[in-house]
C-alpha positions as a printed NumPy array, in Angstrom:
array([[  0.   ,   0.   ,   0.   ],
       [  1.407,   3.657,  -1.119],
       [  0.843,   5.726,   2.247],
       [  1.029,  10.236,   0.709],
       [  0.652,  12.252,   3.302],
       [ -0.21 ,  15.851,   1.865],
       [  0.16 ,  19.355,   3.964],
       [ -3.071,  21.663,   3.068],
       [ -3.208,  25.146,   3.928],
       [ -7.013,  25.951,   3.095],
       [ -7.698,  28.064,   5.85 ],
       [ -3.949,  28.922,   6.783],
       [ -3.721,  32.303,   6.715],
       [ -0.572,  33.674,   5.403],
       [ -0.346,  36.905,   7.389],
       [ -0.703,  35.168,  10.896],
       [  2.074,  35.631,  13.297],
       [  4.374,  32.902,  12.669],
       [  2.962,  31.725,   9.244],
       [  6.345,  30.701,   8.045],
       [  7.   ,  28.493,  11.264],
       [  3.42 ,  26.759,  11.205],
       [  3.79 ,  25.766,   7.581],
       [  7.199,  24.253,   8.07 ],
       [  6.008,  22.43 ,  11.209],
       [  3.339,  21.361,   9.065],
       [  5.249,  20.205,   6.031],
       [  7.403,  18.233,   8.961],
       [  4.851,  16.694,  10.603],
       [  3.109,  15.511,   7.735],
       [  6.352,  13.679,   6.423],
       [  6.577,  12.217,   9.763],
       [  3.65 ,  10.752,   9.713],
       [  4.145,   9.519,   6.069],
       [  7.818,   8.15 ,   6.981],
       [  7.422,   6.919,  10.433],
       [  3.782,   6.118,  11.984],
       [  2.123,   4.981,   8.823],
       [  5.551,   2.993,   7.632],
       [  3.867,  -0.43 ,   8.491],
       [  0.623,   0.485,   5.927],
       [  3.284,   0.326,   3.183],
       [  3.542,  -3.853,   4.208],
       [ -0.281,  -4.126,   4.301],
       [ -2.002,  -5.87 ,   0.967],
       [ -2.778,  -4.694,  -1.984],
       [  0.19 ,  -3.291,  -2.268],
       [ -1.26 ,  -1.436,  -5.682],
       [ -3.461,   0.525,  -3.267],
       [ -2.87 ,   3.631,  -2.044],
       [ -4.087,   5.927,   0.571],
       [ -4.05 ,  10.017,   0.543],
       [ -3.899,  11.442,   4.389],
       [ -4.509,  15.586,   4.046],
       [ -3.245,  17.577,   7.292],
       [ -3.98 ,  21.284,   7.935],
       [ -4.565,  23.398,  10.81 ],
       [ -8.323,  24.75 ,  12.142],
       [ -8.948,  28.107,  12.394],
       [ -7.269,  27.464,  16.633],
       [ -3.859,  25.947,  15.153],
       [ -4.951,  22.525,  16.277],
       [ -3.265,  19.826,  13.197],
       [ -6.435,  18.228,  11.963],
       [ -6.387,  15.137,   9.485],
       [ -8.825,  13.597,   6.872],
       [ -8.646,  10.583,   4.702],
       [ -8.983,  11.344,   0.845],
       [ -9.625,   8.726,  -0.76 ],
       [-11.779,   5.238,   0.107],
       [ -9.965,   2.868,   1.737],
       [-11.061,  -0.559,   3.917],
       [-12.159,  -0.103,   7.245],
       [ -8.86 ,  -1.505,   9.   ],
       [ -6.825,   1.362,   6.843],
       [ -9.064,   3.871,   8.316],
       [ -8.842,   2.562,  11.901],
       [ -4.779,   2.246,  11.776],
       [ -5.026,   5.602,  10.269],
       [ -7.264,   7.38 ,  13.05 ],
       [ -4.98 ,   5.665,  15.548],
       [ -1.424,   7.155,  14.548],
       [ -2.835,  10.69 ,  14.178],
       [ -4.707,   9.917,  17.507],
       [ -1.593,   9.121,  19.214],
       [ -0.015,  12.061,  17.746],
       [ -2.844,  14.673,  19.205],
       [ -4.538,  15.234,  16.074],
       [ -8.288,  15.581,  15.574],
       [-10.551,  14.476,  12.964],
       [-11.151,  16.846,  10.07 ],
       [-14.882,  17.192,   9.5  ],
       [-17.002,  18.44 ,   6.897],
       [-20.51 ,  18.559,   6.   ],
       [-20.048,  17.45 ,   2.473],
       [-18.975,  14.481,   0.989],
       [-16.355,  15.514,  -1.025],
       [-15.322,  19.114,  -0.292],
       [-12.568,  19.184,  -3.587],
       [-15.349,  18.437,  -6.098],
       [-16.425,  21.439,  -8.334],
       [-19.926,  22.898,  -8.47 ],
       [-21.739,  21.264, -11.477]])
């Protein structure tokens, strides 16, 4: 399985206090997370699969994460655990999928 773990700054506002440090602490934890906590989803079947993990901060600074793309159940659970661990919440939204276009 091909673990991405992607830094979003949606609602990151460039002009905060600190801007530059919050999106490099960002950028880091997001590749540790890729490298290190999700490192044993790599050894997990199919290995042709894939799963996209988007970070970001909520309008407090707290480092919120979302899965991207569908994935089984027991991806999703190892997934919610490591950024549990780490402190970070659940990203919620009211839509299904908040990158599609308006049609």
């Amino acid at each position: 399985m091909i673990v991405t773990v992607v830094a979003i700054f949606d609602e990151f506002n460039p002009h905060a206090p600190l801007a530059k440090v919050l999106k490099e602490r960002l950028i880091r934890l997001a590749a540790e997370l890729q490298d290190v906590n999700l490192k044993s989803l790599n050894l997990l079947p199919p290995m042709d699969a894939d799963v996209v993990v988007y970070l970001s901060y909520n309008l407090k600074y707290t480092v919120r994460w979302r899965i991207a793309n569908d994935v089984p159940d027991y991806v999703e659970k190892e997934v919610a655990q490591a950024c549990a661990l780490k402190g970070y919440i659940a990203w919620k939204t009211t839509t299904v999928n908040i990158f599609k276009g308006n049609n």
